[in-house]
C-alpha positions as CSV (number, residue, x, y, z in Angstrom):
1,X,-17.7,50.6,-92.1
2,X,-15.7,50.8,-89.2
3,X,-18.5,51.3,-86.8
4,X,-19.7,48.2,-88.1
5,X,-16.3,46.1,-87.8
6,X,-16.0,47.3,-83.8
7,X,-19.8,45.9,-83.0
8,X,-19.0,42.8,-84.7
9,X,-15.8,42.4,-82.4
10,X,-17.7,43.9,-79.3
11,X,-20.4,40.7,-80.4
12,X,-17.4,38.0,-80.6
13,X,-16.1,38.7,-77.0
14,X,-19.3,38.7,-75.4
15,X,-20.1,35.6,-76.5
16,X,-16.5,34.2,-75.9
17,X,-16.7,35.0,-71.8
18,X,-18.5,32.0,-69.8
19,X,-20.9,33.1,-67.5
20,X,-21.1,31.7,-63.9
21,X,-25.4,31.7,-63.1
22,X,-24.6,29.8,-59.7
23,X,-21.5,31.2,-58.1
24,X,-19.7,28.7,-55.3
25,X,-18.8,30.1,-51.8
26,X,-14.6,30.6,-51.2
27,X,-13.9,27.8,-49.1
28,X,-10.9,28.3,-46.4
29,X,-8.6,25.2,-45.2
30,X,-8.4,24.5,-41.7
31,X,-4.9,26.6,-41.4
32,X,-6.6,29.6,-42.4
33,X,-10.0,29.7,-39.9
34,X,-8.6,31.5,-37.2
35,X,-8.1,34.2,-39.0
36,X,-12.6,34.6,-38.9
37,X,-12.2,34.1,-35.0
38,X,-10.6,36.9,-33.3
39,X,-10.3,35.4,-30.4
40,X,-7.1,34.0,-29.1
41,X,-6.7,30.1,-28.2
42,X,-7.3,29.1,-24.5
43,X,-4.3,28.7,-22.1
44,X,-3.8,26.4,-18.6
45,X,-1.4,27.2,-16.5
46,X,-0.4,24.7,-14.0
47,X,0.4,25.9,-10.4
48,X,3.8,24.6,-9.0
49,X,2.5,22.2,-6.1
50,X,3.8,23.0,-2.7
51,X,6.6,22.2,-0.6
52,X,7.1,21.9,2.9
53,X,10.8,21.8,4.7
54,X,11.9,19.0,6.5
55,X,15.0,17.7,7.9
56,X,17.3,14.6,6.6
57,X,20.8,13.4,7.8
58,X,23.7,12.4,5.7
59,X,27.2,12.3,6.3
60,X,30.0,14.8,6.6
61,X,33.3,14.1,7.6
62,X,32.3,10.6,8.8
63,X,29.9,11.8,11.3
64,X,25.9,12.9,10.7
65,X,25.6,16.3,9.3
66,X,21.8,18.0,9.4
67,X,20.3,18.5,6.2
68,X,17.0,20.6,5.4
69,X,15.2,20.0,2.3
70,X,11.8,20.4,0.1
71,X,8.9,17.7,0.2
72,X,5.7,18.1,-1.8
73,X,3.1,19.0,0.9
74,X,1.2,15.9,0.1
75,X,4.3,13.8,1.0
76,X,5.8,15.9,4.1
77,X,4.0,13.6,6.6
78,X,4.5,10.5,5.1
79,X,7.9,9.3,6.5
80,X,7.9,6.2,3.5
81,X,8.0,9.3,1.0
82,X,10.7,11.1,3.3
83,X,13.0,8.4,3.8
84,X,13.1,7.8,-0.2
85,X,14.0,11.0,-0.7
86,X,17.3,10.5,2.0
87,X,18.2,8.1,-0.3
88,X,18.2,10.2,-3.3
89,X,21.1,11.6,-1.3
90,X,22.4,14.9,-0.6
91,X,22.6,17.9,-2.8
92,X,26.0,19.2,-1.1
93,X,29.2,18.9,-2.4
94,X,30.8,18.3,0.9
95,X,28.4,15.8,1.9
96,X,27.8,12.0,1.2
97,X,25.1,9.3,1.6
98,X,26.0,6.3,3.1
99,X,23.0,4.5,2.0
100,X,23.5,2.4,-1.2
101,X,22.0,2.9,-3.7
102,X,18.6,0.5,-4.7
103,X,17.3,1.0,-1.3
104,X,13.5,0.9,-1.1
105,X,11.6,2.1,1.3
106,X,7.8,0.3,1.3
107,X,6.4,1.2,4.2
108,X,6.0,1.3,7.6
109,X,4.0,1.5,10.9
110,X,4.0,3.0,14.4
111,X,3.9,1.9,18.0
112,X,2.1,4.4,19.6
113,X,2.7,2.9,23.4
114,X,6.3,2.9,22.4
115,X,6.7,5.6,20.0
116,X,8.6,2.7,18.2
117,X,8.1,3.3,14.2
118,X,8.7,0.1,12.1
119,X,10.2,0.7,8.8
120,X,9.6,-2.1,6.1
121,X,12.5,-2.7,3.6
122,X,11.9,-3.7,-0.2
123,X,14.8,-6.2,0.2
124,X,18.6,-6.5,2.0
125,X,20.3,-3.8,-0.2
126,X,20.9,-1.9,2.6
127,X,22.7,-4.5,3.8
128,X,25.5,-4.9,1.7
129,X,27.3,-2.3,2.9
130,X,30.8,-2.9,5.6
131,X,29.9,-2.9,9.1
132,X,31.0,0.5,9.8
133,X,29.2,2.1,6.7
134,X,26.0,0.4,7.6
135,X,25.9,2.1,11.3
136,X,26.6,5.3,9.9
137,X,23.9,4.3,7.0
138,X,21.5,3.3,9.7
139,X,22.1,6.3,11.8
140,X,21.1,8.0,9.2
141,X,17.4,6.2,8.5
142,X,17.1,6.5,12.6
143,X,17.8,10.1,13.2
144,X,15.7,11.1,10.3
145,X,13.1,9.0,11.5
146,X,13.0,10.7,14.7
147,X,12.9,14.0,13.9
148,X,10.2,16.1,16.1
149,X,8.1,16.3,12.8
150,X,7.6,12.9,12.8
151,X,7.8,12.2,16.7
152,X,8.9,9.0,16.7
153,X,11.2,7.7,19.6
154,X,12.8,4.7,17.9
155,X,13.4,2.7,15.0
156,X,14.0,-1.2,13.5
157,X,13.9,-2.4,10.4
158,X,11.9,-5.5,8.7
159,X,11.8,-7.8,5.3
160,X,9.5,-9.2,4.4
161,X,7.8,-9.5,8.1
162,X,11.3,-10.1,9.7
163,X,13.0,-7.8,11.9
164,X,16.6,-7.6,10.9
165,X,19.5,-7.1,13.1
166,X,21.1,-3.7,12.7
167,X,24.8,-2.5,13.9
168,X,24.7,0.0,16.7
169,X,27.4,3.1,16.4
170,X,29.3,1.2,19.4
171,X,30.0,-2.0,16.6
172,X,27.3,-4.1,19.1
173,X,24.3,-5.8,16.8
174,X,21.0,-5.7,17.8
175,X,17.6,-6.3,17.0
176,X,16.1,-4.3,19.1
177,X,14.4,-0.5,18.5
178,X,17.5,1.8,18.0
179,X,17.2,5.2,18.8
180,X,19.6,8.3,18.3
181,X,21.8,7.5,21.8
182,X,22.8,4.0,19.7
183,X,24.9,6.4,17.7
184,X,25.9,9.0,19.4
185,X,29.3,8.2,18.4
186,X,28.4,9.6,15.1
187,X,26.6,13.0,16.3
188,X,28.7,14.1,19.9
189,X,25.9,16.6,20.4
190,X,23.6,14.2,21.0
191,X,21.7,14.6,24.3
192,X,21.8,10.8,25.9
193,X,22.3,9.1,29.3
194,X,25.8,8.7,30.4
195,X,26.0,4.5,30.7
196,X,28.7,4.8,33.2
197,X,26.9,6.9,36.2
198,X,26.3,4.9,38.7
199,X,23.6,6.5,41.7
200,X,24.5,5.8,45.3
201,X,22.0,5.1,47.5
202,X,23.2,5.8,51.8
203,X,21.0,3.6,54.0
204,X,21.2,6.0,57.5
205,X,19.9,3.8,60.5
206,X,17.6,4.9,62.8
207,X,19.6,5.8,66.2
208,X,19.6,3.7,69.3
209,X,17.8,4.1,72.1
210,X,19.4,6.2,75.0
211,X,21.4,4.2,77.7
Protein backbone atom coordinates (compact mmCIF):
# COMPACT_ATOMS: atom_id res chain seq x y z
CA UNK A 1 0.00 0.00 0.00
CA UNK A 2 2.57 2.37 0.66
CA UNK A 3 4.52 1.59 -2.36
CA UNK A 4 1.56 2.46 -4.13
CA UNK A 5 0.77 5.89 -2.30
CA UNK A 6 4.66 7.17 -3.14
CA UNK A 7 4.23 6.39 -7.12
CA UNK A 8 1.06 8.13 -7.14
CA UNK A 9 2.81 11.30 -5.49
CA UNK A 10 6.13 10.68 -7.59
CA UNK A 11 3.19 10.83 -10.78
CA UNK A 12 1.53 14.26 -9.33
CA UNK A 13 4.86 16.21 -9.23
CA UNK A 14 5.95 15.13 -12.53
CA UNK A 15 3.15 16.34 -14.03
CA UNK A 16 3.02 19.52 -11.88
CA UNK A 17 6.76 20.95 -13.24
CA UNK A 18 6.43 22.90 -16.73
CA UNK A 19 8.77 21.93 -19.15
CA UNK A 20 10.78 24.48 -21.20
CA UNK A 21 11.20 22.44 -25.04
CA UNK A 22 12.74 25.82 -26.47
CA UNK A 23 15.03 27.36 -23.92
CA UNK A 24 15.88 31.39 -24.52
CA UNK A 25 19.58 32.62 -24.52
CA UNK A 26 20.58 34.90 -21.00
CA UNK A 27 20.58 38.14 -22.38
CA UNK A 28 23.20 40.81 -20.69
CA UNK A 29 22.47 44.71 -20.52
CA UNK A 30 24.84 47.01 -21.89
CA UNK A 31 26.56 47.66 -18.24
CA UNK A 32 27.42 44.25 -18.07
CA UNK A 33 29.34 43.49 -21.77
CA UNK A 34 32.62 44.32 -20.88
CA UNK A 35 32.85 41.88 -18.71
CA UNK A 36 32.94 39.13 -22.24
CA UNK A 37 35.70 41.60 -23.58
CA UNK A 38 38.84 41.32 -21.73
CA UNK A 39 40.29 43.93 -23.18
CA UNK A 40 40.66 47.27 -21.59
CA UNK A 41 39.03 50.57 -23.27
CA UNK A 42 41.37 52.71 -25.48
CA UNK A 43 43.18 55.82 -24.18
CA UNK A 44 44.61 59.29 -25.99
CA UNK A 45 46.92 61.07 -24.39
CA UNK A 46 47.48 64.52 -25.57
CA UNK A 47 51.06 65.86 -25.70
CA UNK A 48 51.56 69.30 -24.01
CA UNK A 49 52.36 71.61 -27.09
CA UNK A 50 55.66 73.40 -27.00
CA UNK A 51 56.96 76.48 -25.73
CA UNK A 52 59.61 78.74 -26.80
CA UNK A 53 61.22 81.63 -24.44
CA UNK A 54 60.95 85.06 -25.36
CA UNK A 55 61.47 88.33 -23.90
CA UNK A 56 58.75 91.09 -22.71
CA UNK A 57 59.14 94.44 -20.83
CA UNK A 58 57.04 95.67 -18.00
CA UNK A 59 57.63 98.02 -15.40
CA UNK A 60 59.55 98.05 -12.11
CA UNK A 61 60.07 100.79 -10.04
CA UNK A 62 58.89 103.11 -12.76
CA UNK A 63 61.44 102.21 -15.23
CA UNK A 64 61.41 98.95 -17.80
CA UNK A 65 62.37 95.81 -16.17
CA UNK A 66 63.22 92.65 -18.61
CA UNK A 67 60.91 89.85 -18.44
CA UNK A 68 61.39 86.27 -20.05
CA UNK A 69 58.41 84.11 -20.64
CA UNK A 70 56.68 80.99 -22.43
CA UNK A 71 55.02 81.22 -26.03
CA UNK A 72 53.46 78.26 -27.77
CA UNK A 73 56.09 77.49 -30.54
CA UNK A 74 53.43 78.16 -33.07
CA UNK A 75 52.99 81.71 -31.80
CA UNK A 76 56.79 82.61 -30.83
CA UNK A 77 57.41 84.41 -34.16
CA UNK A 78 54.33 86.08 -34.48
CA UNK A 79 54.87 89.40 -32.70
CA UNK A 80 50.63 90.09 -32.82
CA UNK A 81 50.58 86.84 -30.59
CA UNK A 82 53.58 88.24 -28.49
CA UNK A 83 52.47 91.57 -27.81
CA UNK A 84 48.99 90.16 -26.50
CA UNK A 85 50.54 88.16 -24.24
CA UNK A 86 52.54 91.68 -22.67
CA UNK A 87 49.34 92.72 -22.12
CA UNK A 88 48.21 89.82 -20.13
CA UNK A 89 50.84 91.45 -17.88
CA UNK A 90 53.48 90.32 -15.69
CA UNK A 91 53.52 87.24 -13.48
CA UNK A 92 55.87 89.08 -10.77
CA UNK A 93 54.83 90.50 -7.75
CA UNK A 94 57.12 93.32 -7.85
CA UNK A 95 56.31 94.18 -11.28
CA UNK A 96 53.44 96.08 -13.01
CA UNK A 97 51.93 96.64 -16.57
CA UNK A 98 51.42 99.92 -17.69
CA UNK A 99 49.26 98.99 -20.46
CA UNK A 100 45.51 99.11 -19.68
CA UNK A 101 43.72 96.73 -19.87
CA UNK A 102 41.31 95.97 -23.27
CA UNK A 103 44.20 96.55 -25.39
CA UNK A 104 44.16 94.61 -28.69
CA UNK A 105 46.67 93.94 -30.66
CA UNK A 106 45.33 93.00 -34.58
CA UNK A 107 48.08 93.01 -36.40
CA UNK A 108 50.85 94.32 -37.99
CA UNK A 109 53.49 94.67 -40.82
CA UNK A 110 57.18 95.32 -41.43
CA UNK A 111 59.41 97.73 -43.42
CA UNK A 112 62.03 95.86 -44.41
CA UNK A 113 64.16 98.94 -45.97
CA UNK A 114 63.55 100.51 -42.56
CA UNK A 115 63.30 97.69 -40.29
CA UNK A 116 60.26 99.89 -39.15
CA UNK A 117 57.37 97.27 -37.89
CA UNK A 118 53.81 98.76 -37.94
CA UNK A 119 51.72 97.65 -35.20
CA UNK A 120 47.79 97.91 -35.87
CA UNK A 121 45.61 98.74 -32.71
CA UNK A 122 41.92 97.30 -32.27
CA UNK A 123 40.93 100.80 -30.98
CA UNK A 124 42.37 103.99 -28.69
CA UNK A 125 42.38 102.07 -25.31
CA UNK A 126 45.75 102.43 -25.13
CA UNK A 127 45.31 105.77 -25.09
CA UNK A 128 43.47 106.63 -22.15
CA UNK A 129 46.15 106.37 -20.08
CA UNK A 130 48.16 110.01 -18.37
CA UNK A 131 50.85 111.14 -20.44
CA UNK A 132 53.56 109.81 -18.38
CA UNK A 133 51.89 106.27 -18.06
CA UNK A 134 51.43 106.04 -21.72
CA UNK A 135 55.37 106.63 -22.49
CA UNK A 136 56.22 104.15 -20.10
CA UNK A 137 53.16 101.96 -21.72
CA UNK A 138 54.65 102.60 -25.06
CA UNK A 139 58.07 101.84 -24.14
CA UNK A 140 56.98 98.93 -23.33
CA UNK A 141 55.21 97.75 -26.85
CA UNK A 142 58.56 99.35 -28.52
CA UNK A 143 61.22 97.53 -26.67
CA UNK A 144 59.51 94.34 -26.89
CA UNK A 145 59.00 94.96 -30.40
CA UNK A 146 62.54 95.22 -30.92
CA UNK A 147 63.90 92.53 -29.38
CA UNK A 148 66.77 90.70 -31.54
CA UNK A 149 64.15 87.72 -31.99
CA UNK A 150 62.12 89.79 -33.83
CA UNK A 151 64.78 92.29 -35.43
CA UNK A 152 62.89 95.03 -35.81
CA UNK A 153 64.54 98.63 -35.56
CA UNK A 154 61.46 100.77 -34.82
CA UNK A 155 57.95 101.03 -34.05
CA UNK A 156 54.45 103.30 -34.57
CA UNK A 157 51.24 102.60 -33.98
CA UNK A 158 47.98 102.79 -36.31
CA UNK A 159 43.85 102.60 -36.10
CA UNK A 160 42.16 101.91 -38.26
CA UNK A 161 44.77 102.96 -41.12
CA UNK A 162 45.88 106.09 -39.09
CA UNK A 163 49.22 106.51 -37.53
CA UNK A 164 48.68 107.86 -34.08
CA UNK A 165 50.93 110.18 -32.35
CA UNK A 166 52.76 108.59 -29.44
CA UNK A 167 54.63 110.41 -26.32
CA UNK A 168 58.35 110.01 -26.43
CA UNK A 169 60.12 109.23 -22.75
CA UNK A 170 61.49 113.02 -23.15
CA UNK A 171 57.36 114.26 -22.81
CA UNK A 172 57.93 115.35 -26.89
CA UNK A 173 54.86 113.74 -29.19
CA UNK A 174 55.61 112.32 -32.21
CA UNK A 175 54.43 110.49 -35.00
CA UNK A 176 57.17 109.23 -36.17
CA UNK A 177 58.86 105.48 -35.84
CA UNK A 178 60.07 105.37 -32.12
CA UNK A 179 62.69 103.26 -31.28
CA UNK A 180 64.33 102.27 -27.83
CA UNK A 181 66.76 105.62 -27.57
CA UNK A 182 63.07 107.60 -27.42
CA UNK A 183 62.98 106.14 -23.99
CA UNK A 184 66.00 105.74 -22.71
CA UNK A 185 64.89 107.75 -19.79
CA UNK A 186 63.12 104.73 -18.76
CA UNK A 187 65.93 101.94 -19.32
CA UNK A 188 69.63 104.10 -18.50
CA UNK A 189 71.35 101.08 -19.88
CA UNK A 190 70.26 101.72 -23.09
CA UNK A 191 73.02 101.97 -25.70
CA UNK A 192 71.98 105.34 -27.79
CA UNK A 193 73.71 108.40 -29.31
CA UNK A 194 74.55 111.23 -27.00
CA UNK A 195 72.27 114.30 -28.71
CA UNK A 196 74.58 116.82 -27.30
CA UNK A 197 78.13 115.85 -28.99
CA UNK A 198 78.91 118.02 -31.33
CA UNK A 199 82.09 116.89 -33.96
CA UNK A 200 84.57 119.62 -34.84
CA UNK A 201 85.76 119.65 -38.05
CA UNK A 202 89.72 121.97 -38.33
CA UNK A 203 89.99 123.24 -41.89
CA UNK A 204 94.21 123.38 -42.09
CA UNK A 205 95.18 125.61 -45.14
CA UNK A 206 97.58 124.65 -47.47
CA UNK A 207 100.91 126.83 -46.67
CA UNK A 208 102.12 129.77 -48.73
CA UNK A 209 104.51 129.85 -51.11
CA UNK A 210 108.18 130.63 -49.97
CA UNK A 211 109.18 134.38 -50.13
Amino acid sequence: MTSVLLAVVLLLASCAMPSDADPEALTLGEENEDLLDPSPPATTTTQPERTQPRWLWFIEDDDLAREQVQIPVSQADDLTAVLNRLVEGTRQQDRRNALPDGVRVLGYRVDDDSGVVTIELADATLFDVASTELARAIAQVVFTATETSFGHEAVRFEIDGNIRSVPTGAGSNTSDPVDRCDYERFHPDTSCPDATTTTTTTTTSPPGPES
